[in-house]
Structures are given as structure tokens and as C-alpha cells.
KELUM-190292 format. One record per atom (N, C-alpha, C, O): residue number from 1; atom name; z, x, y. Coordinates in pm, 1 decimal, decimal comma. Example, Ala and Ser with C-alpha at 12.3 -4.5 7.8 and 13.67 -1.06 7.14 Angstrom:
# KELUM-190292
{site 1 "N" {780,0 1319,0 -569,0}}
{site 1 "CA" {780,0 1230,0 -450,0}}
{site 1 "C" {780,0 1320,0 -330,0}}
{site 1 "O" {846,5 1423,6 -331,9}}
{site 2 "N" {708,0 1285,0 -225,0}}
{site 2 "CA" {714,0 1367,0 -106,0}}
{site 2 "C" {787,0 1290,0 3,0}}
{site 2 "O" {803,9 1340,9 113,8}}
***
This chain:
# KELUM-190292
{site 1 "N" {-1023,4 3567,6 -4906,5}}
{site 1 "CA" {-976,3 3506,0 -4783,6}}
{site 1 "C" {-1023,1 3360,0 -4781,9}}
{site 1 "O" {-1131,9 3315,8 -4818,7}}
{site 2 "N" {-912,5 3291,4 -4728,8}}
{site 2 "CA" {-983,5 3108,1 -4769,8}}
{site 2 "C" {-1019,5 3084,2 -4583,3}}
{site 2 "O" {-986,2 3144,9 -4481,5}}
{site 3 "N" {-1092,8 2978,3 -4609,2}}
{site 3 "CA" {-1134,0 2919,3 -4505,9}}
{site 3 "C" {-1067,6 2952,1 -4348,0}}
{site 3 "O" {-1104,7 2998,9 -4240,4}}
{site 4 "N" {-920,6 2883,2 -4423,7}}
{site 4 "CA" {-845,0 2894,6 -4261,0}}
{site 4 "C" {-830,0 3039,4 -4215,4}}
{site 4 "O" {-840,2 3079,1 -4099,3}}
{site 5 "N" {-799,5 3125,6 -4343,9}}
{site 5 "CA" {-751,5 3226,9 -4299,3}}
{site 5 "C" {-894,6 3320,8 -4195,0}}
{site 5 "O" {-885,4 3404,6 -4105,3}}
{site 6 "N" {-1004,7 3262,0 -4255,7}}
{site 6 "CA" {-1127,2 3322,9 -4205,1}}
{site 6 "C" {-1145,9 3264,7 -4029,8}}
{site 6 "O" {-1194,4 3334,7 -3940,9}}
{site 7 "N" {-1093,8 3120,2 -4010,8}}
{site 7 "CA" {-1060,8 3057,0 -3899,0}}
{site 7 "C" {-989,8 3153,0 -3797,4}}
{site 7 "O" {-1032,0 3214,1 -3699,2}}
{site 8 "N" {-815,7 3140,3 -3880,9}}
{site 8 "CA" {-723,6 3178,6 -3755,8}}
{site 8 "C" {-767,0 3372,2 -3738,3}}
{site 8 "O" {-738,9 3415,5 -3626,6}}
{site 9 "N" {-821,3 3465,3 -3825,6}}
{site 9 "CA" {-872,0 3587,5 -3770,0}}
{site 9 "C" {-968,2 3575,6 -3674,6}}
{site 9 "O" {-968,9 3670,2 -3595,8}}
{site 10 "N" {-1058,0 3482,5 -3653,1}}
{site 10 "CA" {-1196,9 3468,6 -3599,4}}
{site 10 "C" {-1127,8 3379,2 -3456,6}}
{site 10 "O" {-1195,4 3382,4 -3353,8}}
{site 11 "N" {-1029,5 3322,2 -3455,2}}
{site 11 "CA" {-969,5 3300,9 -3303,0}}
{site 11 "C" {-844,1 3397,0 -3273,1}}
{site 11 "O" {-770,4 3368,0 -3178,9}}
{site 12 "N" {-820,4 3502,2 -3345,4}}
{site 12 "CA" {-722,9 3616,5 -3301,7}}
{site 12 "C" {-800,8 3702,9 -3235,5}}
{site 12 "O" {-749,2 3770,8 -3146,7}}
{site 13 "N" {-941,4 3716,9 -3266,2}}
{site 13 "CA" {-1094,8 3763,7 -3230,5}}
{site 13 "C" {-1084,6 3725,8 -3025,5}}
{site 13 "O" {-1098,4 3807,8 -2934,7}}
{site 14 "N" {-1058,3 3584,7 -3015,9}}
{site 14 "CA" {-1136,8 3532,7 -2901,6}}
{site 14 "C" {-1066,5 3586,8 -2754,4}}
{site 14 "O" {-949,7 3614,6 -2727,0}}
{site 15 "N" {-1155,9 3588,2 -2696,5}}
{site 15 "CA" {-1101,5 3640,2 -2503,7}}
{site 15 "C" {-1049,5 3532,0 -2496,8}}
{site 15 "O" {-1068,7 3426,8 -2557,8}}
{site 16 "N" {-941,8 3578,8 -2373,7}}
{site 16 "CA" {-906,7 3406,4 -2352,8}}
{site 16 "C" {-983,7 3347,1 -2242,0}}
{site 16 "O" {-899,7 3316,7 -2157,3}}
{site 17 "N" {-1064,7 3325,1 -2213,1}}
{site 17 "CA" {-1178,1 3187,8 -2163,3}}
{site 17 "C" {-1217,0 3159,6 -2325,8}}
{site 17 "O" {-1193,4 3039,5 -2339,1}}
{site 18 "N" {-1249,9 3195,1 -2414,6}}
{site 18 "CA" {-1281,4 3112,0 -2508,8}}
{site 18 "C" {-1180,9 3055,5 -2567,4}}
{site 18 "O" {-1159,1 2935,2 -2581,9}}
{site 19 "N" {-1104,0 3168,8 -2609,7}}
{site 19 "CA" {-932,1 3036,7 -2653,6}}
{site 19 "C" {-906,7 2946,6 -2505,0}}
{site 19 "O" {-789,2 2918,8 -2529,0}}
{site 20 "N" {-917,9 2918,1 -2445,8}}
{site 20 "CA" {-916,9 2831,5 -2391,8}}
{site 20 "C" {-1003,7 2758,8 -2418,2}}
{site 20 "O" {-960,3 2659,3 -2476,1}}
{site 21 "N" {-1134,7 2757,9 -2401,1}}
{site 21 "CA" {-1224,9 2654,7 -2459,4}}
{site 21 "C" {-1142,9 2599,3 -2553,6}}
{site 21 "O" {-1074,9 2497,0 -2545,1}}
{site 22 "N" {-1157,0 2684,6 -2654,0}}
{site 22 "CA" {-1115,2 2611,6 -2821,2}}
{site 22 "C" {-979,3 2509,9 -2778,8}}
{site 22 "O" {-961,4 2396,0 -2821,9}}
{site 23 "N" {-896,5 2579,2 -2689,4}}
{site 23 "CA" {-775,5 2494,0 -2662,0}}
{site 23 "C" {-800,3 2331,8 -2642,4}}
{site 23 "O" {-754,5 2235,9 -2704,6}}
{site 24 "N" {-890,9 2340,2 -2531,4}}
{site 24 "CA" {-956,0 2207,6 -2483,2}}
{site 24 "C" {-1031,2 2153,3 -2604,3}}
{site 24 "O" {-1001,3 2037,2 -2632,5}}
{site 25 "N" {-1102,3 2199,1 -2664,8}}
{site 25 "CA" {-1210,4 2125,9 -2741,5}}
{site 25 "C" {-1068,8 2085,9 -2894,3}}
{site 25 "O" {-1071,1 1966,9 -2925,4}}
{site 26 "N" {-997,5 2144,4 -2949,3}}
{site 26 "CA" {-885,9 2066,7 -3000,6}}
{site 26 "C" {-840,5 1957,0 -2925,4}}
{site 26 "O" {-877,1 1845,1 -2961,3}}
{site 27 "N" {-768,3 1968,9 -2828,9}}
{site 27 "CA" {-724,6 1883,6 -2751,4}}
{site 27 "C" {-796,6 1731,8 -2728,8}}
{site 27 "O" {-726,8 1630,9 -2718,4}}
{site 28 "N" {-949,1 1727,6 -2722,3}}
{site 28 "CA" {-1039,2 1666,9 -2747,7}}
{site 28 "C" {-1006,8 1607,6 -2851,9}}
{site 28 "O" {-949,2 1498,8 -2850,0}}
{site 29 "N" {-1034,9 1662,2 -2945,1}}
{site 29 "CA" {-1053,5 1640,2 -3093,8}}
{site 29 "C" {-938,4 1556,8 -3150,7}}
{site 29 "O" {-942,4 1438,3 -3183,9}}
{site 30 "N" {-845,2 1633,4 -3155,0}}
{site 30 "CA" {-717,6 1526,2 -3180,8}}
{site 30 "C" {-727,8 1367,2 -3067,6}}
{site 30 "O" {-722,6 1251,2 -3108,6}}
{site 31 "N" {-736,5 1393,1 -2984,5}}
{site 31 "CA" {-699,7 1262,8 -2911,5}}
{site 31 "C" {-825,6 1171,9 -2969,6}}
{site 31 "O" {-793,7 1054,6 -2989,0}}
{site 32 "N" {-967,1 1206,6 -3001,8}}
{site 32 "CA" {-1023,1 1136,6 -3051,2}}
{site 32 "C" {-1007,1 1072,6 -3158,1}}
{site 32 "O" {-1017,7 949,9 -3157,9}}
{site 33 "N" {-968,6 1165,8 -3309,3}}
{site 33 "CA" {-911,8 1136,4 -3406,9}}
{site 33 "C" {-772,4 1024,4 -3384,7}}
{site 33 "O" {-756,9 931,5 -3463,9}}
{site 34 "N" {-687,5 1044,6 -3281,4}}
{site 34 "CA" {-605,6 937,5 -3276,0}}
{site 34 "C" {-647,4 776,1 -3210,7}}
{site 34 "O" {-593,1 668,2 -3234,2}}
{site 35 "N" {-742,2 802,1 -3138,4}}
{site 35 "CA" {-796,7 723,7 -3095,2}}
{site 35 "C" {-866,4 598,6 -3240,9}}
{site 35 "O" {-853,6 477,1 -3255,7}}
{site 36 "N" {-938,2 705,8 -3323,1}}
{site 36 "CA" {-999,1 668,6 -3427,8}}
{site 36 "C" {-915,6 560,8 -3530,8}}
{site 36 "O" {-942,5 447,3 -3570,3}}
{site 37 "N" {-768,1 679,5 -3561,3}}
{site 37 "CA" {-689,0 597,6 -3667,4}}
{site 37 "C" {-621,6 467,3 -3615,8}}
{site 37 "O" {-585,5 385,2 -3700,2}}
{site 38 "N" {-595,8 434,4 -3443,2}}
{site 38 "CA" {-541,8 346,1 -3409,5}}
{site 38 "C" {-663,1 220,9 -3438,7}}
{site 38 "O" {-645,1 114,7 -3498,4}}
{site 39 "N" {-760,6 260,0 -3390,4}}
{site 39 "CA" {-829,7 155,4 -3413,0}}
{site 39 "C" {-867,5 87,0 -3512,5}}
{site 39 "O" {-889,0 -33,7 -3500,9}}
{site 40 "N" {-887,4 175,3 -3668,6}}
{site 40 "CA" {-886,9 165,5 -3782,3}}
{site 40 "C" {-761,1 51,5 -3822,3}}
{site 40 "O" {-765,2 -44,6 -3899,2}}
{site 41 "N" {-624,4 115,9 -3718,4}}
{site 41 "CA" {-542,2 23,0 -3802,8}}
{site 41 "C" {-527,5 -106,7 -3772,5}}
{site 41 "O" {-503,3 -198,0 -3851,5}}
{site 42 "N" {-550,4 -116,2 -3597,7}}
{site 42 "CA" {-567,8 -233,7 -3538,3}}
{site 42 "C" {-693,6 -339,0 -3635,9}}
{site 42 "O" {-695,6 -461,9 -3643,7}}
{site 43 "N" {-747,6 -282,0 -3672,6}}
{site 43 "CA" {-873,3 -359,6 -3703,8}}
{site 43 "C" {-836,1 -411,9 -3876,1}}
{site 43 "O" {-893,3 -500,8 -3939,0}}
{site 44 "N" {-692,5 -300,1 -3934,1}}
{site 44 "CA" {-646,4 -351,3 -4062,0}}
{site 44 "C" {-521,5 -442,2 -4036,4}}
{site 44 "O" {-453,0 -506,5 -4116,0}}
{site 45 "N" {-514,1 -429,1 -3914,8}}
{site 45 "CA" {-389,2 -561,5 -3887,6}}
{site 45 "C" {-289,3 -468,9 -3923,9}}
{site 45 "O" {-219,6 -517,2 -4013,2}}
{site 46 "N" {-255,2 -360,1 -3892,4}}
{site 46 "CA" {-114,4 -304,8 -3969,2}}
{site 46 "C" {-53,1 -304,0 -3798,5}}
{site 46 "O" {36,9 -220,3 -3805,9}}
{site 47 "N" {-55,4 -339,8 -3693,3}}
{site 47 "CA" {-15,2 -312,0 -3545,7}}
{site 47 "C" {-10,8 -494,1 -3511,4}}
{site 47 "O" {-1,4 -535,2 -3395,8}}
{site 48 "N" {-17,9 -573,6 -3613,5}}
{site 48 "CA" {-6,9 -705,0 -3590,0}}
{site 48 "C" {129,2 -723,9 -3536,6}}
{site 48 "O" {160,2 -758,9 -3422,8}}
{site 49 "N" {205,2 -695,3 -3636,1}}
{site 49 "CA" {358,5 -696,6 -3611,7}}
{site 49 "C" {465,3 -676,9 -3490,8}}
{site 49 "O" {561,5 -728,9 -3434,3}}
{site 50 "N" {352,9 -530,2 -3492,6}}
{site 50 "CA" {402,7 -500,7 -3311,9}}
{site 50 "C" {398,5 -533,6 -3188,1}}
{site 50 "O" {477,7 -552,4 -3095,8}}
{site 51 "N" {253,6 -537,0 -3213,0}}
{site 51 "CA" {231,8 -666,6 -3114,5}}
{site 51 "C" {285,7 -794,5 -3056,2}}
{site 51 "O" {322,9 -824,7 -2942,8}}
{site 52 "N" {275,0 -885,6 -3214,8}}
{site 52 "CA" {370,5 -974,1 -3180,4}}
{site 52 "C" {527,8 -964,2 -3153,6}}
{site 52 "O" {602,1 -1062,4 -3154,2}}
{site 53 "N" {557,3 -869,5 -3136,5}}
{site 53 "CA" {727,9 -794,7 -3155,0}}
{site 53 "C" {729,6 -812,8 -2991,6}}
{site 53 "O" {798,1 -890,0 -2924,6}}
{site 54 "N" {640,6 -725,1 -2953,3}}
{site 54 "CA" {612,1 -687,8 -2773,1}}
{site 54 "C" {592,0 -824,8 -2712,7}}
{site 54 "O" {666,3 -863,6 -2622,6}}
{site 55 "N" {473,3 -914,2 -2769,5}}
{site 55 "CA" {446,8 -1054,3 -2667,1}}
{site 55 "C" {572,1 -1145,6 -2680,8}}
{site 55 "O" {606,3 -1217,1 -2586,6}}
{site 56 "N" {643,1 -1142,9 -2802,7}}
{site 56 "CA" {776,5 -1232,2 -2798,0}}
{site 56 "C" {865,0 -1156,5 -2685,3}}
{site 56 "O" {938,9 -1216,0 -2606,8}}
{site 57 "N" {846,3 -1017,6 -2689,3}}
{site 57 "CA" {966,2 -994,3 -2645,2}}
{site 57 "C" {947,7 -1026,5 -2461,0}}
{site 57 "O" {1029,5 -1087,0 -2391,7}}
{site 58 "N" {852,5 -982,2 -2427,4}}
{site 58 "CA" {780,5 -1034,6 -2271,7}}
{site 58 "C" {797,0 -1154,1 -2236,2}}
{site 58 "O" {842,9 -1193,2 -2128,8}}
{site 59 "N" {739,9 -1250,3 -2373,5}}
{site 59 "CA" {765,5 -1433,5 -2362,1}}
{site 59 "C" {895,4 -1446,2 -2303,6}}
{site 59 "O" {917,0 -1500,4 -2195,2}}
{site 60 "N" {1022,7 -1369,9 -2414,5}}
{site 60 "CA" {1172,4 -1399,4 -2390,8}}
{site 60 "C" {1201,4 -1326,9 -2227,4}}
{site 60 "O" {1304,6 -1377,9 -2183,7}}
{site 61 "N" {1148,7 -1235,7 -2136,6}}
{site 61 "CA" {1218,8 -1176,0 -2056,3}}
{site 61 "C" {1265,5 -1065,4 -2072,0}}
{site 61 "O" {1325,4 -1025,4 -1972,2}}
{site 62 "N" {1263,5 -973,4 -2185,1}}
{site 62 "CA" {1336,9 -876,7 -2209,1}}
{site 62 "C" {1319,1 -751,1 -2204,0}}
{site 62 "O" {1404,0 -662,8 -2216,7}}
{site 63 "N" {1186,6 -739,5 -2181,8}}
{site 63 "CA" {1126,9 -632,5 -2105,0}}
{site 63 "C" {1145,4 -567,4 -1996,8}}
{site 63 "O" {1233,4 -615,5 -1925,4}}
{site 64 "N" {1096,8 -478,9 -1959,7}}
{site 64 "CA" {1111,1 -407,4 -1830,8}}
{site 64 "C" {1007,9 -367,4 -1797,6}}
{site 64 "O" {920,4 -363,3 -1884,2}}
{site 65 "N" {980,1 -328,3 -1679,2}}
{site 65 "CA" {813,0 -185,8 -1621,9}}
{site 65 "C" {880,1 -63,7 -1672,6}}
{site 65 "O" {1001,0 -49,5 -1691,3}}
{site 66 "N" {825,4 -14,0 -1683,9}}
{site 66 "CA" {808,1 125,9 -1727,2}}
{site 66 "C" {775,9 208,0 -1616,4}}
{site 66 "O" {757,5 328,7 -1632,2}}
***
């Protein structure tokens, strides 16, 4: 049995107040991890582009609110 498979039996296992926990504490987890890679990329300049895509496009008027 590999890893995951030892994982997803061991949360087929859980009551649900704990799958719920686990729900939340993923939920956590990912948003941190995304949090992580944005910043990573901001900081490699790969979101330069966009940026400047968005402030031209605001400069020109062409925007909207959301």
C-alpha cells in the first residue's frame, strides 16, 4: 500500500467533525501554498506584465469596478 493509499483509508476512517477538520485544515493549506507561489512569482517578475497590462489599462479608462 503506498503512501496515499495509506492516507485516503485513514480519512475513510474519520467521523465527520474530523473530516471536517481535515476539510478546513486543506482549505488552509492550499490557500497558503497559493499565497506562497504568487509571491514567489511576483518577486520573479513573471506578474510584471500583468500588472503593467492592468495600470495601462486604468491609465487609458477602460476599466470598470467590479
Amino acid at each position: 500500500m503506498t503512501s496515499l493509499e495509506e492516507i485516503e483509508a485513514a480519512v475513510a476512517q474519520l467521523s465527520p467533525a474530523d473530516l471536517k477538520k481535515l476539510r478546513a485544515w486543506l482549505d488552509e493549506l492550499d490557500e497558503r501554498l497559493f499565497d506562497e507561489k504568487i509571491e514567489r512569482d511576483a518577486k520573479a517578475g513573471k506578474l510584471d506584465k500583468l500588472a503593467a497590462k492592468a495600470i495601462a489599462e486604468d491609465d487609458a479608462g477602460t476599466t470598470s469596478e467590479l
